[in-house]
LOMARDO-84233 format. One record per residue: x, y, z of N, C-alpha, C, O in turn; residue in one letter. Coordinates in steps of 0.05 Angstrom, whole numbers, plus 5000, padded with zeros to 4 digits. Layout:
XYZXYZXYZXYZA/...
//
This chain:
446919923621446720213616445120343639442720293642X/446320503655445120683674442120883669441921053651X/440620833681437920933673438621243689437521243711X/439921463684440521733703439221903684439522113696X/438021963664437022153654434322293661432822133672X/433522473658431022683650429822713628431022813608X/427322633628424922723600424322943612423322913635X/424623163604421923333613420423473594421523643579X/418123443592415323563577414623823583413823823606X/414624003575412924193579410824353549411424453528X/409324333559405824363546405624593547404524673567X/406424803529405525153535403525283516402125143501X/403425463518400525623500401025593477399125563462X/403725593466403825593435406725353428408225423410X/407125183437408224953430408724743454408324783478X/409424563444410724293464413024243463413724223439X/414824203481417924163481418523853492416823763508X/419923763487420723493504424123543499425323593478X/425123523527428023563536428723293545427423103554X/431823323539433223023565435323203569436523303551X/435923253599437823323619439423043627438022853632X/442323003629443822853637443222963670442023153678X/445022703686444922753717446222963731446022993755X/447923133712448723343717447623653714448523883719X/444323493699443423823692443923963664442724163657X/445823843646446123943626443823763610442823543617X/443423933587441023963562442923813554445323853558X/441723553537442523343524441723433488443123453468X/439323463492437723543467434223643476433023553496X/433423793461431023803458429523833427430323923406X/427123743436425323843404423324063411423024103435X/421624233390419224393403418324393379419624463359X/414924273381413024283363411124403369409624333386X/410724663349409224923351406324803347405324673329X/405224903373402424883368400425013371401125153391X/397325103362395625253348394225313372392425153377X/394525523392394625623423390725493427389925303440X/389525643415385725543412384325673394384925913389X/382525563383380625663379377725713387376525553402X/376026013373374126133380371726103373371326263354X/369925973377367425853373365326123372363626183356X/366126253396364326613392366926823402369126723408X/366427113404368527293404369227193438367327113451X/371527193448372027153476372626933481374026923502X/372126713470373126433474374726343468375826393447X/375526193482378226073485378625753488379525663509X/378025573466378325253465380925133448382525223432X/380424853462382624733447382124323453382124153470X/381824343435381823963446383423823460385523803448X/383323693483384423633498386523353487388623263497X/384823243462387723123447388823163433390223003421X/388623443425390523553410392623613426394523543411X/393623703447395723673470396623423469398923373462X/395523313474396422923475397922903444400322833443X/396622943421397822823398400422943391402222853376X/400123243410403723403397405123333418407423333411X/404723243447405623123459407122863450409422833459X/406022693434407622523430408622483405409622263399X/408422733383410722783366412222793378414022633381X/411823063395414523213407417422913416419722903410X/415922723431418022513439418422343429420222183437X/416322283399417522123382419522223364421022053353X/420022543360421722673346424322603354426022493339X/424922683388426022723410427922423404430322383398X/425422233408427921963404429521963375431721863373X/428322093356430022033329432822203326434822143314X/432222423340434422613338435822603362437922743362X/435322413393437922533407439922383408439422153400X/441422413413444822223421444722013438445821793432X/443022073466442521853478439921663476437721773473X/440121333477437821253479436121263501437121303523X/433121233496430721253508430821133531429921243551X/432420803535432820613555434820813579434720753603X/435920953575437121133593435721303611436921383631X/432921363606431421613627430721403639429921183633X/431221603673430321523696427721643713426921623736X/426821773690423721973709423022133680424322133660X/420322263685419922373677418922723685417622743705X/419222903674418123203694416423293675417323363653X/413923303681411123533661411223783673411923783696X/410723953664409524253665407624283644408224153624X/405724413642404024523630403024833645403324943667X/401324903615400225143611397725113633396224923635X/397625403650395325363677392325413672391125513653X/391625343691388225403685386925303658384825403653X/387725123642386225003622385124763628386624573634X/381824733628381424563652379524353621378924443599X/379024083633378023863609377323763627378523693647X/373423743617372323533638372323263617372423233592X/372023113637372622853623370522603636369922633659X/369522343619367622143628368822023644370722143654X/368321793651368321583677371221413663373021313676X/370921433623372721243617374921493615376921423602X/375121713623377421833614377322053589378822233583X/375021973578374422193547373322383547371022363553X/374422683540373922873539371222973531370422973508X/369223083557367223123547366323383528364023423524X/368323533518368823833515370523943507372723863517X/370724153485373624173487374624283512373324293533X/377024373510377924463544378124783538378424903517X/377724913571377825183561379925273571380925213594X/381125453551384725543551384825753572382725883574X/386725803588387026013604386126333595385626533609X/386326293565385526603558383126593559382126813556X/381726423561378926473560377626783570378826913588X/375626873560374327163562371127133582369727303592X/370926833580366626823585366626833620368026753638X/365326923618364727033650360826893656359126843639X/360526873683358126793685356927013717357727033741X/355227113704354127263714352327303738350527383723X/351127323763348127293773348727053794346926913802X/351027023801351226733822350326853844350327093847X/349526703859348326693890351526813908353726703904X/351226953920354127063932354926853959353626693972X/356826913959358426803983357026834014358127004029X/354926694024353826774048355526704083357926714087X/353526644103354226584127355726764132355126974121X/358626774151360426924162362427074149363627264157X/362626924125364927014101362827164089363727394087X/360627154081359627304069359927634087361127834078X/358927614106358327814119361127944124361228184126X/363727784126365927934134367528074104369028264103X/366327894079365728034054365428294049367128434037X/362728394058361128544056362128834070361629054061X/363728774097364328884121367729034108369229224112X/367528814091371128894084371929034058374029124051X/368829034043369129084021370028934000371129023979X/369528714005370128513986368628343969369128163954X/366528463977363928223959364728273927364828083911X/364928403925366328453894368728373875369428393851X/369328283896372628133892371327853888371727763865X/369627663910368127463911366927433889367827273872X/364327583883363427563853365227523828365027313814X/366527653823369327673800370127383810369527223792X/371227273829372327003832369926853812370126793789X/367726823829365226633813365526713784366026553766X/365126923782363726953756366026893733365326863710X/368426873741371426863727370826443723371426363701X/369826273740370226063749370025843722367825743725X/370725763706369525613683367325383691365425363675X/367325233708366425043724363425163730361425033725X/363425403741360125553732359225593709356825583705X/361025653688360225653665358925413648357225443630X/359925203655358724883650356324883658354424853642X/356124923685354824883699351624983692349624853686X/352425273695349825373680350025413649349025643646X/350325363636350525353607349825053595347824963586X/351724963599352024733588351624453614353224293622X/349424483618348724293647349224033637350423923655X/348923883618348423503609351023543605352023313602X/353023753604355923703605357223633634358623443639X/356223853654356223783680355723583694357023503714X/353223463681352123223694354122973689354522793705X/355423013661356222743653359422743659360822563650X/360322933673363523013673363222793703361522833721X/364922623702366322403721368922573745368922623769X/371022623722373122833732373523093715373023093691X/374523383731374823553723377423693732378123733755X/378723763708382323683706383823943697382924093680X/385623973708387224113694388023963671388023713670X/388824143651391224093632393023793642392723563636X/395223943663396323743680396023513685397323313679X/393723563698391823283707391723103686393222903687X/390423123669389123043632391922833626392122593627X/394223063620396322963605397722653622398522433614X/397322813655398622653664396422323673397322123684X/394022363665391822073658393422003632395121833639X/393722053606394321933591397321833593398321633583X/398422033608401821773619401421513631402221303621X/400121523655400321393673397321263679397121123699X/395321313663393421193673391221183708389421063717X/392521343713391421503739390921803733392121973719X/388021813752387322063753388322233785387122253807X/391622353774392922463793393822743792393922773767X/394522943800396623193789397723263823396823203845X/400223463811401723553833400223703846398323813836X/401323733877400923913884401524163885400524333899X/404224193863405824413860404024503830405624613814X/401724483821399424523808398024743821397124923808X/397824723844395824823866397025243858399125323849X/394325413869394725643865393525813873391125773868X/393926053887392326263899390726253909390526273934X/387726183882385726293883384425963893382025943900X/386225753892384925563899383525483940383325623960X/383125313937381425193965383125063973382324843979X/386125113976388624893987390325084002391025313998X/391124824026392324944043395024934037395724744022X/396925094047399525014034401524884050402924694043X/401525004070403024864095402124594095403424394089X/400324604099399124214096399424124074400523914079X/399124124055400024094028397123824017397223594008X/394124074028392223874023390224054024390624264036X/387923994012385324144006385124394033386424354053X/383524634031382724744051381224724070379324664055X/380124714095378424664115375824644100376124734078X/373324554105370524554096369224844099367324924086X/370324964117369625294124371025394107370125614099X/372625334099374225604076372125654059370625464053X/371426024047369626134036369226004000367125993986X/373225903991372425933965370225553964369625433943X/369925493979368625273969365425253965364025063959X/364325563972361925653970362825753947361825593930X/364425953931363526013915364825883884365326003863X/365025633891365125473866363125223871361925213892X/362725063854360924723857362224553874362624363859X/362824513886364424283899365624263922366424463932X/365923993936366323953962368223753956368623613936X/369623763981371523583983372123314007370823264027X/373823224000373822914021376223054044378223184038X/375522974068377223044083380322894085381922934104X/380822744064382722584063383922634029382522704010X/386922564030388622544005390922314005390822154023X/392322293990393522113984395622113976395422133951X/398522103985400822143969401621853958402321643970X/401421903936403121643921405721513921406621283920X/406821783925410021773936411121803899409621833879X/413921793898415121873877415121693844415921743822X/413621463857413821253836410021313824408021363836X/410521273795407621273785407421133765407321223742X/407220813770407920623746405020593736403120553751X/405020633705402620613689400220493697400320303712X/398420573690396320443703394720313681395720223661X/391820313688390119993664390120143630389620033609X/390820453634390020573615392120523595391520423573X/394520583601397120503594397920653567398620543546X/397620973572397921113542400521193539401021333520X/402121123554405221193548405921073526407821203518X/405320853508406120773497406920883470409120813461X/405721033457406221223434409021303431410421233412X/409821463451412421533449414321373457416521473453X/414321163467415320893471417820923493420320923491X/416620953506419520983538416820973563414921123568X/417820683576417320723608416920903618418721053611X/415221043637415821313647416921113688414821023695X/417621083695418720953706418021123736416921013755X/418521263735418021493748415521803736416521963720X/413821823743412722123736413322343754411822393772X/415622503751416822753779414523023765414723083741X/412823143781411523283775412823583781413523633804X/413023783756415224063769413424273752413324293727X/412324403770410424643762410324873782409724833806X/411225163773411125233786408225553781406725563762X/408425683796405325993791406926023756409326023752X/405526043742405326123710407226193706407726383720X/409526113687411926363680414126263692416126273679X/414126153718415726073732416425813734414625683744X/418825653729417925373726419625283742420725073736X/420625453774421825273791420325113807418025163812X/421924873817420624663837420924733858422924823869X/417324673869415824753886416524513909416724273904X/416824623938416224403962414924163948413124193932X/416123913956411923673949411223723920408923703912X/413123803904411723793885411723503861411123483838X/412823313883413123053872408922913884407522723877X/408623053898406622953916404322963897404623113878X/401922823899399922863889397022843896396622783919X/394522903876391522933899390522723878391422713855X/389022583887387022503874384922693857384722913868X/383622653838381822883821379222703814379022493801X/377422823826374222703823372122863832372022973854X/370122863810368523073811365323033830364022853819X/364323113847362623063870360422943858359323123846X/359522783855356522583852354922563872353922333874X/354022753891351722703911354122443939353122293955X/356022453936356222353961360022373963361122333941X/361422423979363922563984366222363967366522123969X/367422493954370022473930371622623935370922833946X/374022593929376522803915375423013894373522973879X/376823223895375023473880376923553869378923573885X/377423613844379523913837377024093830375023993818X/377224363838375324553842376424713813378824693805X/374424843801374224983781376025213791376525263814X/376825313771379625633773377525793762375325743752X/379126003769379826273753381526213743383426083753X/381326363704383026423691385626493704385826603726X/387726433689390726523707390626773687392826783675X/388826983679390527243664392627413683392127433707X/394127483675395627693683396327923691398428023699X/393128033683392428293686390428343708389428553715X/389928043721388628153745390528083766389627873777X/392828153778394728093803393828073830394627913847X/391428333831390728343854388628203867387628233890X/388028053847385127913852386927643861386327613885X/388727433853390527303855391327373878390427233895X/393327623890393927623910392127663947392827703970X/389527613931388427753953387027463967386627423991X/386527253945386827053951387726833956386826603956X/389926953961392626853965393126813995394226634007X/392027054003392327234040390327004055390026954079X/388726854027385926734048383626894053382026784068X/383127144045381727344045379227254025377427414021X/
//
């Protein structure tokens, strides 16, 4: 039996879908199991347990095998998308130190030390220090930080959504690069972190390793080995994410970064976001320009 098929997952604000596409692109079948977007601990918040994604996750493809036409031994890859900016820090073994905070999140952090040196000053010159602040203060990753510090301390890696789901596939702490966005510290043409001079890496926690790692297209399970639930090989993990809303494939978006959070001496970093809301465009586009 020819292994030519497509799983694809996608993780959104208010349910989980699992699809199989034949090699021609046509929808085989899908399922979607509606799920409970977050909840609010105070007015403005925005949480959700980071295995609660995982557990409708693998209804969704245990449903998926009961109801489709073709069997499971047929997919040849798998494709995730998820919902952006919902970030889960997590221990050394992988376990969620927190719940994760949802893209709608409202909490802002106030009083950061601004963006100094040359960027600061060309900031200031350009009228932008204000735009800079709003980045920080939007950042969840400051919000840990100063709030909830013994959470900070004890977070190993700090993940997208993405990232998260795609540790419990595959047992590696990996995500696409077609993940990557705006407001982030990545270059795009290179298809790897930003220079050590880029401004946004002052105004979030974190530094990065001058080096990355492409895996290449194959991402066979690792020691963690959580694919098993839904019971199919992932044989392949094809990673397809595109800016919010949009879910075409991106250049490299098979490619991936390593994700590790800075301990006093140089690591792989995924840097804390801004919320992806929708109602700020221009703050998104402006750091977009590199500005």
């Amino acid at each position: 039996m020819p292994k030519d098929h497509i799983l694809a997952i996608d993780c959104g604000t208010q349910s989980v879908r699992a699809l199989i596409f034949d090699p021609r692109g046509n929808l085989v079948h899908k399922v979607r199991v509606p799920i409970e977007p977050y909840f609010s601990a105070k007015p403005g918040w925005a949480e959700q347990h980071p295995t609660y994604f995982w557990e409708n996750l693998c209804a969704a493809c245990q449903q998926l095998w009961q109801e489709s036409p073709v069997a499971r031994e047929v997919l040849a890859g798998v494709a995730l998308t998820t919902q952006r900016a919902t970030m889960v820090n997590v221990d050394e073994r992988g376990e969620p130190l927190r719940p994760a905070i949802v893209w709608l999140d409202q909490r802002r952090t106030e009083g950061l030390p601004p963006v100094g040196g040359l960027w600061g000053l060309a900031f200031r010159l350009s009228g932008m220090t204000e735009t800079t602040a709003y980045l920080q203060a939007e950042a969840e990753a400051n919000w840990i930080r100063t709030f909830q510090p013994e959470i900070w301390e004890r977070t190993h890696k700090y993940l997208f959504l993405s990232g998260y789901l795609t540790y419990r596939l595959v047992g590696r702490f990996v995500d696409s690069v077609g993940c990557q966005v705006g407001y982030m510290p990545f270059d795009y043409k290179g298809l790897t972190w930003a220079k050590k001079s880029d401004w946004k890496w002052q105004a979030v926690p974190a530094r990065v390793d001058s080096t990355h790692r492409d895996p290449g297209r194959d991402h066979p399970p690792g020691r963690r080995g959580d694919w098993h639930p839904s019971r199919s090989p992932p044989h392949r993990l094809r990673r397809r994410q595109g800016v919010r809303g949009d879910r075409s494939r991106l250049p490299g978006a098979s490619r991936c970064l390593p994700l590790l959070r800075h301990h006093g001496h140089r690591q792989h970093y995924q840097p804390p976001l801004r919320r992806g809301h929708p109602s700020h465009p221009a703050l998104s586009q402006r750091c977009a320009r590199g500005l």
